[in-house]
KEKOLVEX-873065 format. One line per 3 residues: their letters; for each residue x, y, z negated of N, C-alpha, C. Coordinates in steps of 0.2 Angstrom, whole numbers. Each point is the difference from the previous one (the first is absolute). Example, Ala and Ser with C-alpha at 12.3 -4.5 7.8 and 13.67 -1.06 7.14 Angstrom:
2
AS = 66,-28,-39,-4,6,0,4,6,0; -2,5,4,4,6,-1,-4,5,-3
! end
This chain:
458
XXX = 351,-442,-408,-1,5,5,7,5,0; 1,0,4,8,5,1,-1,5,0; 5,7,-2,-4,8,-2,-1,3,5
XXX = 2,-4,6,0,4,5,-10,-3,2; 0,-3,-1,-8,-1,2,-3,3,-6; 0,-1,-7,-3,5,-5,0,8,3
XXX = 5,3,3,-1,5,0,-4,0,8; 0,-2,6,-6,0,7,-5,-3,-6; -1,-5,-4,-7,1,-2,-5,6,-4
XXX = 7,4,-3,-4,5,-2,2,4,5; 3,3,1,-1,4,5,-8,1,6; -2,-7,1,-6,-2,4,-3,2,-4
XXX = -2,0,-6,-6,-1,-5,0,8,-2; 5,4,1,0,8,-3,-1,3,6; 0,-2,9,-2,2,5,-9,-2,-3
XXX = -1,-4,2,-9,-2,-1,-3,3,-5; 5,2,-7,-4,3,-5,-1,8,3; 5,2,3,-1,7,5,-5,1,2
XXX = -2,-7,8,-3,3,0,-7,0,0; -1,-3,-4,-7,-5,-7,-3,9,-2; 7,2,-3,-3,5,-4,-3,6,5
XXX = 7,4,6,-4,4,3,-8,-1,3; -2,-6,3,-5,-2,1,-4,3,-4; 1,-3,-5,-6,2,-6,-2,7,0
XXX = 8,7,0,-1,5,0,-5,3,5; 1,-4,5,-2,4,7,-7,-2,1; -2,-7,-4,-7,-2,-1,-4,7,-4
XXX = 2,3,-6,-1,1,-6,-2,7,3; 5,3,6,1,7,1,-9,-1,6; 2,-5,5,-5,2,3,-6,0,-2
XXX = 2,-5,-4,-9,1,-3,-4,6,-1; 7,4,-5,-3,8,-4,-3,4,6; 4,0,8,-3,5,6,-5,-3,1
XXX = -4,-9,0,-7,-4,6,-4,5,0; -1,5,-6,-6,4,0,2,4,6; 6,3,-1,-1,6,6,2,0,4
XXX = 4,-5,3,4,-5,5,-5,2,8; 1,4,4,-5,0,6,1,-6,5; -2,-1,2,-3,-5,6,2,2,3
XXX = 5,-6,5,6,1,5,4,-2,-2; 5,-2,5,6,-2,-1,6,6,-1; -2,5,4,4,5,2,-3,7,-5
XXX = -4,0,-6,-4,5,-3,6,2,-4; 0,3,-2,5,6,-7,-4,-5,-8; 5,-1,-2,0,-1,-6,0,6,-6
XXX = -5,2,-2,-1,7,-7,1,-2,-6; 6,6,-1,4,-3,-7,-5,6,-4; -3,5,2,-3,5,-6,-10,-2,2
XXX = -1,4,-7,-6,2,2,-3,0,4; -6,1,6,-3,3,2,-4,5,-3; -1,2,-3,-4,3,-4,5,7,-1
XXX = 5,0,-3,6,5,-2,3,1,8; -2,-3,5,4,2,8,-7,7,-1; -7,-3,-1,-5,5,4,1,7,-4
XXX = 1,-2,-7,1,6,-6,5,5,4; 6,-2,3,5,4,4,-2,1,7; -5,-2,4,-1,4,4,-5,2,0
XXX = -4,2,-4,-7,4,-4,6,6,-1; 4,0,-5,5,6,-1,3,4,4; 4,-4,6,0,3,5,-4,6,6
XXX = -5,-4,1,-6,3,2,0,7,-4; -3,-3,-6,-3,8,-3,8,5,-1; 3,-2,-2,7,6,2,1,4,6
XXX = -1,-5,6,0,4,5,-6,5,1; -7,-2,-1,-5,6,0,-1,4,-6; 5,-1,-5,0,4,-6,5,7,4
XXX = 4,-2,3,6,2,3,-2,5,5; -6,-2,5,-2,3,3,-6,4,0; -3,-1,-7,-2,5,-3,2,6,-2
XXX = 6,-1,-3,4,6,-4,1,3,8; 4,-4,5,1,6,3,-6,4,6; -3,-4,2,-5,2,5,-6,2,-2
XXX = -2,-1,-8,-6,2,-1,-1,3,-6; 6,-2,-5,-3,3,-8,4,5,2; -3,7,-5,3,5,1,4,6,-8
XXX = 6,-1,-1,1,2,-7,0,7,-2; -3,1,-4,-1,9,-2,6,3,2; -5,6,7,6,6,0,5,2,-6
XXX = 4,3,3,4,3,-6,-3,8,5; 1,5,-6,-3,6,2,7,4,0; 2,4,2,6,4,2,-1,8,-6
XXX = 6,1,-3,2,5,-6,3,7,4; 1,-4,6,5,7,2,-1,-1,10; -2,7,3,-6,2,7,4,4,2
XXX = 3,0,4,2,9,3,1,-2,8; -1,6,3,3,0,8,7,3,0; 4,-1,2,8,4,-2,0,4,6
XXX = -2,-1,6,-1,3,7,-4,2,3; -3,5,6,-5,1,6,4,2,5; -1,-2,6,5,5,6,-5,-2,4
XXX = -3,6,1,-5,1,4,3,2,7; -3,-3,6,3,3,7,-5,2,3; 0,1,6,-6,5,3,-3,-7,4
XXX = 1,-6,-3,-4,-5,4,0,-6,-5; 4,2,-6,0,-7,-4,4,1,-7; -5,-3,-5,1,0,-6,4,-6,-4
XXX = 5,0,-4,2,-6,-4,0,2,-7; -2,-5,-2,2,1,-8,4,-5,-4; 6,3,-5,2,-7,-6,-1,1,-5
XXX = -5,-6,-3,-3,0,-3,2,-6,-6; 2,1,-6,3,-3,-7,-4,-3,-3; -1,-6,-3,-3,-3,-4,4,-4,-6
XXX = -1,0,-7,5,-6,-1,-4,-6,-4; -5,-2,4,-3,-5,0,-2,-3,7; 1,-6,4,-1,-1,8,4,7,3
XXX = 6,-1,-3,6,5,5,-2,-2,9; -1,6,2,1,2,5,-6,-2,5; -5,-2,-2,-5,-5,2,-9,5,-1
XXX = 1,5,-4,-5,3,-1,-1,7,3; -5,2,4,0,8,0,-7,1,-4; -2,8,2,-7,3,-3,-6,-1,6
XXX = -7,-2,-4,-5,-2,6,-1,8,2; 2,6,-2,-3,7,1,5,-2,7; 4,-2,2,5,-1,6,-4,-3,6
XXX = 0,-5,-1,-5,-3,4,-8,3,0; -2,1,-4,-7,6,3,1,5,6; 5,2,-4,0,10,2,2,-1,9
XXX = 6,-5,1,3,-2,4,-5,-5,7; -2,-5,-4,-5,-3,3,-6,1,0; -2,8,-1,-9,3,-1,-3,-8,-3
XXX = 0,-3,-7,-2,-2,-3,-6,2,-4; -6,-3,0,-5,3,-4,-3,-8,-4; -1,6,-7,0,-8,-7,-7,1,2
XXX = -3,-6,2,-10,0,0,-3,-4,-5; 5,-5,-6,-2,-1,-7,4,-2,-4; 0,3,-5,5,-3,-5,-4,-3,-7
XXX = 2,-7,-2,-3,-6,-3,5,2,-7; -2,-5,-4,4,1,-8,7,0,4; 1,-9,2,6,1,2,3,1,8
XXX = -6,-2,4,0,2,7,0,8,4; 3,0,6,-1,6,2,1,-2,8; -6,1,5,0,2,5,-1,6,5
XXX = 8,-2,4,0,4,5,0,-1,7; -3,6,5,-1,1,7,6,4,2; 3,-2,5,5,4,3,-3,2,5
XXX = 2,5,5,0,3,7,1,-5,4; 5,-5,0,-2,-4,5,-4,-7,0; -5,0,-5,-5,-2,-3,2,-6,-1
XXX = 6,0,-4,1,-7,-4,-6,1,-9; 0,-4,-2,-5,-2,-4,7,-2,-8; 0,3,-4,6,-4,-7,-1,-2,-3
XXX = -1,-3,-6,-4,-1,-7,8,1,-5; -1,4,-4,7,-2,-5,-3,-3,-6; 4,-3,-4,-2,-3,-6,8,2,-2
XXX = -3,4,-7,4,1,-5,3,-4,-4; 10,-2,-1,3,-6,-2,0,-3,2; -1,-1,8,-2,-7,5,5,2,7
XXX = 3,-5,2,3,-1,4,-4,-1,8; -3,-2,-3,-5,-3,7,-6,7,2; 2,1,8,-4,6,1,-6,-3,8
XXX = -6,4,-3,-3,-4,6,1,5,5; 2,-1,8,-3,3,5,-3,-3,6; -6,6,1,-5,-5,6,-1,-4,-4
XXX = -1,-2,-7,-3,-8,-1,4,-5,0; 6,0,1,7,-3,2,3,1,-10; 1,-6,-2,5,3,-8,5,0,3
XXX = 5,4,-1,8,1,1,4,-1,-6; 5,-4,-3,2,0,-4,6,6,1; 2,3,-5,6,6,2,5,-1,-5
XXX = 6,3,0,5,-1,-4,2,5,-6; -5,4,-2,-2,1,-4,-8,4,-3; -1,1,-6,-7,-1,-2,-2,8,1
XXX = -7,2,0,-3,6,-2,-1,1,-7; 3,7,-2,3,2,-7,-2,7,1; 1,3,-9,-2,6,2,7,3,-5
XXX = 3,5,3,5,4,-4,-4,9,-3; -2,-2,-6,-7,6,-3,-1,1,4; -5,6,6,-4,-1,2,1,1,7
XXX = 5,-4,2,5,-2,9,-2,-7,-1; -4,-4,6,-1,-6,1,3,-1,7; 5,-3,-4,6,-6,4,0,-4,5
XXX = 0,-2,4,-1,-6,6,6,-2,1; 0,-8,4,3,0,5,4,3,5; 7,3,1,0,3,7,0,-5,5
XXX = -1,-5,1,-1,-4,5,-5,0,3; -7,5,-6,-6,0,4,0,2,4; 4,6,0,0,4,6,3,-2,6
XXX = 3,-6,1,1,-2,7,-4,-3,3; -3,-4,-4,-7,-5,-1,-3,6,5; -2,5,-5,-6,1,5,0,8,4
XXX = 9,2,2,2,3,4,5,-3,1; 1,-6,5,6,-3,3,3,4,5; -3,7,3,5,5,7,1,5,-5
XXX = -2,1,-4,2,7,-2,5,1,-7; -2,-7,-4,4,0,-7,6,-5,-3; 3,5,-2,6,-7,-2,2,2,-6
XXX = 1,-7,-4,1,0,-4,7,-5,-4; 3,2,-5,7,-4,1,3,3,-6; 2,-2,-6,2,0,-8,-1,6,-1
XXX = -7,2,-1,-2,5,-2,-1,9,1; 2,-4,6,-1,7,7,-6,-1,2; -4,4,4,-6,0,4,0,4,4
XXX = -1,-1,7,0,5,7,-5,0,3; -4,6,1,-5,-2,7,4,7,4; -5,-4,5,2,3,8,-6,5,0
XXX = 0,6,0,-6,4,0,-2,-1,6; 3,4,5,-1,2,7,6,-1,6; 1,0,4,2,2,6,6,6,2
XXX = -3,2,-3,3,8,-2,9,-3,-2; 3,6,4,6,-1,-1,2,6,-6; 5,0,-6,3,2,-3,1,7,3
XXX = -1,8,-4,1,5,4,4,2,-11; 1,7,3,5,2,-7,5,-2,-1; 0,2,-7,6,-2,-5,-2,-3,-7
XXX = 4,-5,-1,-2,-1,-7,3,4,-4; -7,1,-5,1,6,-6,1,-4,-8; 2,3,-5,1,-3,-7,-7,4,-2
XXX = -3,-4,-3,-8,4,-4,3,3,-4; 6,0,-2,0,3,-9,3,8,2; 0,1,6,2,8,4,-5,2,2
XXX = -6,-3,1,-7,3,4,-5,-1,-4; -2,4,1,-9,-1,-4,-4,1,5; -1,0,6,-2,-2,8,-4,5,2
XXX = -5,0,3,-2,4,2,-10,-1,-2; -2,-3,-3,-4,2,-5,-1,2,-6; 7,4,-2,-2,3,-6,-4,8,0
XXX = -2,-3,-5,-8,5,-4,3,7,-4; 2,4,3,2,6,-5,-7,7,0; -3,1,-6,-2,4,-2,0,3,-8
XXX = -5,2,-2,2,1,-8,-1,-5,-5; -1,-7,2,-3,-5,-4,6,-5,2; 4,2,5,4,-5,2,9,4,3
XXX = 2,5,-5,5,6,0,7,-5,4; 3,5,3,7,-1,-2,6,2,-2; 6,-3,-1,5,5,-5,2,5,4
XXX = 5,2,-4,2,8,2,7,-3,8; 2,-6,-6,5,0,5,-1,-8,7; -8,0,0,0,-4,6,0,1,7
XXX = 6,-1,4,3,1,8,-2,-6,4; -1,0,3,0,-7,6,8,1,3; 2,-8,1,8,-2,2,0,2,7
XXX = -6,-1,4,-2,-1,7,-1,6,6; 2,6,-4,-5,7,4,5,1,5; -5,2,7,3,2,5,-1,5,1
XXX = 4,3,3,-1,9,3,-4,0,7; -3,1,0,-9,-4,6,3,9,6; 8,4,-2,1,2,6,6,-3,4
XXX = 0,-6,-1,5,-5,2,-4,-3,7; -6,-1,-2,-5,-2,4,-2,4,5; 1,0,8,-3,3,4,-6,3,0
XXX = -6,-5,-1,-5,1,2,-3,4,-6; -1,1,-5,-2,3,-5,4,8,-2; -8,5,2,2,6,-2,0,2,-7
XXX = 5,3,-2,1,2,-8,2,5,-1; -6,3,-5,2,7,-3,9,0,-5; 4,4,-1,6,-1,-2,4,-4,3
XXX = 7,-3,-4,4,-3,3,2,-6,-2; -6,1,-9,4,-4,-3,-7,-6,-3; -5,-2,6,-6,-4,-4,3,-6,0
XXX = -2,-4,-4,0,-7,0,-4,-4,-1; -1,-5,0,-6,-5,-1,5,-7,0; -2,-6,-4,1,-6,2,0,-2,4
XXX = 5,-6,2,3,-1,4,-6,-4,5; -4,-4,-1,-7,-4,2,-4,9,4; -2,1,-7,-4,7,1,1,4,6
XXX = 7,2,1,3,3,6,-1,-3,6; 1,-7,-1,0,-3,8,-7,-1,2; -4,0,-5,-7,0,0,-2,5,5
XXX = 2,8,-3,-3,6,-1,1,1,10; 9,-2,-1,2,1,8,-3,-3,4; -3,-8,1,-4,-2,3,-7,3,1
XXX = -2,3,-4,-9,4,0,4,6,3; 4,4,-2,2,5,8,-1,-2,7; 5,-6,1,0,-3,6,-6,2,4
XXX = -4,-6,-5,-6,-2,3,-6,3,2; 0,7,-2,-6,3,2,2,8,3; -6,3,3,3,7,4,-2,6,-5
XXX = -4,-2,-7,1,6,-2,6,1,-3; 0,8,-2,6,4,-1,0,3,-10; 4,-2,-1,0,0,-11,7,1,0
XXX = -2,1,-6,7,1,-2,2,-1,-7; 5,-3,-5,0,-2,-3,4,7,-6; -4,1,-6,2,7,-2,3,-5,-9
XXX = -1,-5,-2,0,-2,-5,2,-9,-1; 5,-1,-3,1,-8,-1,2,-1,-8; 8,-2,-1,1,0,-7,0,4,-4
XXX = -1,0,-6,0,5,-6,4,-1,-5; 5,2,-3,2,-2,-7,-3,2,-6; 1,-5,-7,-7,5,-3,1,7,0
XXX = 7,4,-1,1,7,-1,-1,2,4; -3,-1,6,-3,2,6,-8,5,0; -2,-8,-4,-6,-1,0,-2,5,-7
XXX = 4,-1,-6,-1,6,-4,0,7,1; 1,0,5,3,8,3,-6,3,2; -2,-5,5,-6,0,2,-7,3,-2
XXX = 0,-5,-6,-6,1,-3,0,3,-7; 7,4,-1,-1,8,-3,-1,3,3; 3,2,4,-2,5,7,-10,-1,2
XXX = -1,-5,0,-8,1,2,-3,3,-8; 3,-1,-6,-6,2,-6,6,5,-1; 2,6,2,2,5,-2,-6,4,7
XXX = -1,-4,6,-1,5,2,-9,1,-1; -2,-7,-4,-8,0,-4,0,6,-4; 4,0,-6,2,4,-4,0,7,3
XXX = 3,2,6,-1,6,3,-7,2,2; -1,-5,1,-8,1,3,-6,1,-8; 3,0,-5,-6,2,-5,1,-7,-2
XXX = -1,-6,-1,1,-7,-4,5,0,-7; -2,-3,-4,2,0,-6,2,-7,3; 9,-1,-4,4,-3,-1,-2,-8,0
XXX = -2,1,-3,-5,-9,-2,-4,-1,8; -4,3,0,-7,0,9,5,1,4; 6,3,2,8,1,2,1,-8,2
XXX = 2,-2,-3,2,-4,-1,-5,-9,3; -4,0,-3,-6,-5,4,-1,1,5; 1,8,3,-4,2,6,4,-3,6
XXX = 9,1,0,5,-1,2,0,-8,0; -2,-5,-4,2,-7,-1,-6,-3,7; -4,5,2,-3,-1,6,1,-1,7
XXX = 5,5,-3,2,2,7,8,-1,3; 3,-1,-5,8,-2,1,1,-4,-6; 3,-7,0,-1,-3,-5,3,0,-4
XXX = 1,-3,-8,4,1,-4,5,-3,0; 6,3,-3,9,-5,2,-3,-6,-3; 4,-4,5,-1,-7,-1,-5,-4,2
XXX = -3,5,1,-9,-3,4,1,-1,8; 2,4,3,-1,1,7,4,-6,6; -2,-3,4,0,-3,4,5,0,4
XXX = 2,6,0,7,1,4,5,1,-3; 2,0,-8,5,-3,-3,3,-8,3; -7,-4,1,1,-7,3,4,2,6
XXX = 0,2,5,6,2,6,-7,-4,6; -8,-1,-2,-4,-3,4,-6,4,3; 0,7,-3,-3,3,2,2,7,5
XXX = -5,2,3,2,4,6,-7,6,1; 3,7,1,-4,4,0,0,2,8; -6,3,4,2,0,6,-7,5,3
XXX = 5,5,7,-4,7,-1,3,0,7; -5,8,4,2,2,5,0,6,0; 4,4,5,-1,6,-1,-5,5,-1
XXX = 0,3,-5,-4,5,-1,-5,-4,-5; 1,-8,-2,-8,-3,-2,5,-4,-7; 4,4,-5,5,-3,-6,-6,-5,-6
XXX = 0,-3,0,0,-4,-7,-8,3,-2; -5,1,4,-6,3,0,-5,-5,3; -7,0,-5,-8,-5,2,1,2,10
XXX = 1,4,2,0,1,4,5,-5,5; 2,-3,-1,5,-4,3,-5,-6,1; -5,-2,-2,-3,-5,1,-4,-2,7
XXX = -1,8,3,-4,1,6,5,3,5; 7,-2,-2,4,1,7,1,-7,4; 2,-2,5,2,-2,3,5,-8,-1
XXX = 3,5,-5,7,-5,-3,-5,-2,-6; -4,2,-5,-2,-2,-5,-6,-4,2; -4,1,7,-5,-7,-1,2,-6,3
XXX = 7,2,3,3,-6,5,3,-4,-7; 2,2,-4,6,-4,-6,-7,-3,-6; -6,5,-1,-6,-2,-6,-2,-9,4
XXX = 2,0,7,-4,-8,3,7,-4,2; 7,3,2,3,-5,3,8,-3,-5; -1,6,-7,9,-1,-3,-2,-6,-1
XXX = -7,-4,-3,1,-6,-5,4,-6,4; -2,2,7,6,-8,5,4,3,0; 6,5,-5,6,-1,2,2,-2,-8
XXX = -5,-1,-4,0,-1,-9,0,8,-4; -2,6,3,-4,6,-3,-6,-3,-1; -1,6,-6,-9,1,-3,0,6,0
XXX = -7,5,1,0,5,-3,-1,-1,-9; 3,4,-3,0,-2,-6,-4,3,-5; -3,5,3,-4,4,-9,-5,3,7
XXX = -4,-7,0,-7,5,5,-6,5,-4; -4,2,3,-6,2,-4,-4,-3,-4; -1,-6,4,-3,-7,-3,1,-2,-6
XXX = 9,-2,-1,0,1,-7,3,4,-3; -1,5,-1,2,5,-6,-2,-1,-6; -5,-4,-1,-1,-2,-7,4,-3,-3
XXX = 3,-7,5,5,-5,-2,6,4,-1; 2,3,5,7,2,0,4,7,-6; -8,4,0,1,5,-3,7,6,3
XXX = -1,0,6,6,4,5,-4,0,5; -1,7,3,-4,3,4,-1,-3,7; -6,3,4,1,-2,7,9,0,3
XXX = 4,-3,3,5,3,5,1,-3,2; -5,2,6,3,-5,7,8,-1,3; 2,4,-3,8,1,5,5,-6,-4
XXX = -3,-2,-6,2,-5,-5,0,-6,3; 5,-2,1,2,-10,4,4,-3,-5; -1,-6,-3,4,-6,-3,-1,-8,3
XXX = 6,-2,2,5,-4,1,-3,-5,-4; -3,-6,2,0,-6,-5,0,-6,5; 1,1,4,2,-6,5,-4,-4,4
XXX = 0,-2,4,-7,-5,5,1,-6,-3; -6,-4,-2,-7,1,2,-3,6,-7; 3,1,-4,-5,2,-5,-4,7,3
XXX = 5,4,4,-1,5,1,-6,0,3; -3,-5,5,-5,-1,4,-7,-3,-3; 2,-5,-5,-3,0,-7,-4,5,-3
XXX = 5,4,-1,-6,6,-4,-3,3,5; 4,2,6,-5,4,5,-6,-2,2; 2,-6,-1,-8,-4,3,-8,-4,-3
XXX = 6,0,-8,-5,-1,-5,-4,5,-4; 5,5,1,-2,9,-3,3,-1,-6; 5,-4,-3,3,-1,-6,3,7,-2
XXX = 1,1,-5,4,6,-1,5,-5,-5; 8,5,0,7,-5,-2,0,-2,-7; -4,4,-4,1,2,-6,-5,-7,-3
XXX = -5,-4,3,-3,-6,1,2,-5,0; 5,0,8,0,-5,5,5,-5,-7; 4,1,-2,5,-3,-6,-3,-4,-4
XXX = -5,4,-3,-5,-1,-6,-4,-7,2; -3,1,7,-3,-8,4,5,-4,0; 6,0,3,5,-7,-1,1,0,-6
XXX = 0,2,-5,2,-3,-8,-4,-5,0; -7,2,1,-7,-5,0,2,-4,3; -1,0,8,-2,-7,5,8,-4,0
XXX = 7,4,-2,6,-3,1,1,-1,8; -6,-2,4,6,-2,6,-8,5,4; 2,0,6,-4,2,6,0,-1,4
XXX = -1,-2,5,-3,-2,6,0,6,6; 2,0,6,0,4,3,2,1,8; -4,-1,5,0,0,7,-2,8,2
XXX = 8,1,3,1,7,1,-1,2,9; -1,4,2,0,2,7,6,-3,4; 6,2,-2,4,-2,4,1,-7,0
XXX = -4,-4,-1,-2,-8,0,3,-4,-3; 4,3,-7,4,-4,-4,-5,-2,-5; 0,-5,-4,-4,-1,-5,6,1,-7
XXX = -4,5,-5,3,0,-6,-1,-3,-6; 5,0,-3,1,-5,-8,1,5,-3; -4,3,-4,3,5,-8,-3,-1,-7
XXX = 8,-2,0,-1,-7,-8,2,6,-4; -1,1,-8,1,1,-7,3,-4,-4; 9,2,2,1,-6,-9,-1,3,-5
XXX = 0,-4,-4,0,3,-6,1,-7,-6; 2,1,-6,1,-4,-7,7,-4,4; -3,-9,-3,6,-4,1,1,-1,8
XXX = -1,6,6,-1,-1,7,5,4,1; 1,6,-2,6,2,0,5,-1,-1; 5,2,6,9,-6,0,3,4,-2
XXX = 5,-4,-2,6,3,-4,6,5,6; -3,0,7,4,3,4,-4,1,6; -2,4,4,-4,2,7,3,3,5
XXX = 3,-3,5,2,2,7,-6,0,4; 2,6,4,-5,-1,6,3,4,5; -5,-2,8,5,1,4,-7,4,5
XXX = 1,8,0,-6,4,-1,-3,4,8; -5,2,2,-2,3,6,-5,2,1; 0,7,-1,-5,3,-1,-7,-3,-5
XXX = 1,0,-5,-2,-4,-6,-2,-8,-1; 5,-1,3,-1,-9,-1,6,2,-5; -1,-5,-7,4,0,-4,-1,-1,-7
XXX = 1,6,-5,-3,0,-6,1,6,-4; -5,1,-2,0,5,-6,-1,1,-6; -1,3,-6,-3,1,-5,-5,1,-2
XXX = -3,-2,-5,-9,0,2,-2,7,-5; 6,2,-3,-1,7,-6,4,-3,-4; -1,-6,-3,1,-3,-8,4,-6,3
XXX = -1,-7,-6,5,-5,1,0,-4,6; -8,1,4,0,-4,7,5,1,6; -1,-4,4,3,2,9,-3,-3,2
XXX = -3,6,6,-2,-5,7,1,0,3; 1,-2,4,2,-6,6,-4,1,5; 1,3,7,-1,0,6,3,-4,4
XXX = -6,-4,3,3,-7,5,-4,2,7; 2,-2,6,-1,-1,3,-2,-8,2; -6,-3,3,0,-7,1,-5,-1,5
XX = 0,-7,4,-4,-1,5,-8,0,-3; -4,0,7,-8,-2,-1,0,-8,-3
! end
């Protein structure tokens, strides 16, 4: 055999031995799949487990509703807030906003005392951890404490953040508030607005930290310094319509325009004999009445208590404030007798609609401890003023009831409904504008409170 055929004969025998062997391979391999080899000619061939495929899509599965737990249903403990403040109030004669600082859920939470006061909210149970509320436009809430999820109407709402308490200020939502005032409330990193009323803006905006407004309380329990002035007093002969004894009365600036609209408006004839006083005014005073006891046979000491009756002690008197007003006719000065004129029974029934009270009636002289004097008028603004006259309040009271109830309620004659909120503790902001008319605005409540005069709808 010649090499040339020795080698096509091996060559043939190394091609056949090829393909002998793959054969075998591909015998060997299909055999291992027969078991799981599917029927068909066109079926997929499975190179893993079935068993480890189900393992991975069992997995899958539960991830996704693990996943959708955490976000839609499981809920992770609140975190509670270290630090609560309001930094702002700018009150307007028809709308409130506040900003409102948290450094936990920044910008996301206000106080539920906001939405009560606001929304006439009233709590009808509170549970260990629940508390329901009714509001005025008889929506229905349930809060749960550390819970994001708020029910109303029956309805769960999740919110974007949780009900917390900052000591003893419970926290909400501000989003509740649009929830369940969409016309009136807005809310937006950490601001809050409602729209009280209708009412358009009248005034000027004031800085609280120059006023102490017009319900403060001066008596002997509630003094002022020697050197307290009002920034605001106007010379009330600047004014047409009001008649003044001297040349040189004044009154604040509210008080005045007040006073000249209650001239305007009626046809009796007064006169104004008495407005500001400075305290060395009012010291003068009331040496001169206990020198003239003293004349009269009284001993210095009974001098002196007989006087605190009848003119009051520096720093006590009501017309140091620039708010108070004396007022006479001729021939009838600063006497019981003035209550049966003319001008004194028309002013005892109509000053409280211009924000006058009589101020030290018969009624109370126990309260006040300061004699009948009808001629005596103070300035504390509408509606309070109509408040007392209508409740029989005496002023020295009226204060003492907001500390307790914090807000009031209030549906006045000239058809305005009122809001007279109490702040007080962590309600109090670190700055208060208001934008003020005829006692729409804010005052001092004697001590660390302010209250707040709003006007708002039915």
């Amino acid at each position: 055999m010649t090499n040339n055929a020795r080698r096509t004969s091996g060559l043939s025998r190394r091609k056949v031995k090829s393909k002998t062997s793959g054969s075998l391979k591909k015998t060997r391999h299909d055999r291992s799949l027969r078991k799981i080899q599917p029927k068909g000619k066109n079926k997929k061939i499975y190179a893993k487990s079935p068993f480890n495929n189900l393992l991975t899509k069992v997995g899958i599965i539960f991830g996704v509703i693990l996943v959708f737990y955490l976000i839609f249903i499981f809920e992770f403990p609140a975190n509670y807030p270290d630090k609560f403040n309001i930094s702002n109030i700018t009150l307007d004669s028809n709308k409130i906003s506040m900003q409102i600082e948290t450094d936990s859920y920044k910008g996301k939470l206000i106080p539920l005392d906001i939405l009560l006061t606001i929304g006439k909210g009233e709590i009808t149970l509170i549970g260990e951890k629940e508390t329901t509320i009714i509001f005025s436009n008889n929506k229905k809430v349930i809060l749960t404490e550390g819970s994001r999820k708020i029910k109303i109407d029956g309805k769960t709402e999740k919110l974007n953040a949780p009900v917390v308490k900052y000591k003893e200020v419970v926290l909400v939502p501000g989003e509740l508030a649009e929830t369940l005032f969409p016309k009136s409330a807005k809310f937006n990193n950490g601001e809050i607005a409602f729209i009280l009323s209708d009412s358009k803006p009248e005034g000027d905006y004031l800085d609280f930290s120059d006023y102490d407004g017009y319900l403060r309380l001066v008596n002997k329990e509630n003094p002022l310094t020697k050197n307290y002035e009002p920034t605001d007093l106007t010379n009330v002969n600047s004014l047409d319509s009001i008649i003044a004894y001297g040349t040189n009365t004044k009154l604040r600036n509210e008080a005045a325009n007040a006073l000249a609209d209650m001239y305007k408006e009626n046809d009796v004839h007064y006169a104004m004999s008495s407005g500001f006083r400075t305290f060395e005014n009012q010291t003068e005073l009331f040496k001169n009445e206990v020198a003239d006891n003293v004349k009269a046979g009284q001993t210095e000491e009974q001098a002196t208590i007989n006087a605190g009756t009848v003119v009051a002690f520096p720093g006590t008197s009501e017309h140091q404030l620039g708010l108070a007003v004396d007022v006479a006719i001729p021939g009838v000065v600063l006497t019981e007798e003035f209550k049966n004129t003319p001008a004194g029974k028309w002013l005892d029934n109509n000053s409280y609609k211009y924000g006058f009270v009589l101020r030290y009636t018969k009624e109370q002289t126990a309260i006040t401890n300061i004699i009948f004097e009808p001629w005596h008028f103070r300035y504390i603004g509408y509606p309070h003023s109509e408040i007392l006259f209508k409740e029989g309040i005496v002023f020295d009271t009226y204060i003492d009831t907001l500390r307790t109830q914090k807000v009031k309620y209030y549906q006045a004659e000239d058809g305005n409904d009122y809001i007279i909120w109490l702040l007080s503790g962590s309600l109090i902001p670190e700055k208060l504008n208001f934008n003020t008319s005829n006692g729409i605005g804010a005052s001092s409540d004697n001590g660390d409170g302010i209250i707040l005069t709003m006007r708002t709808q039915s």
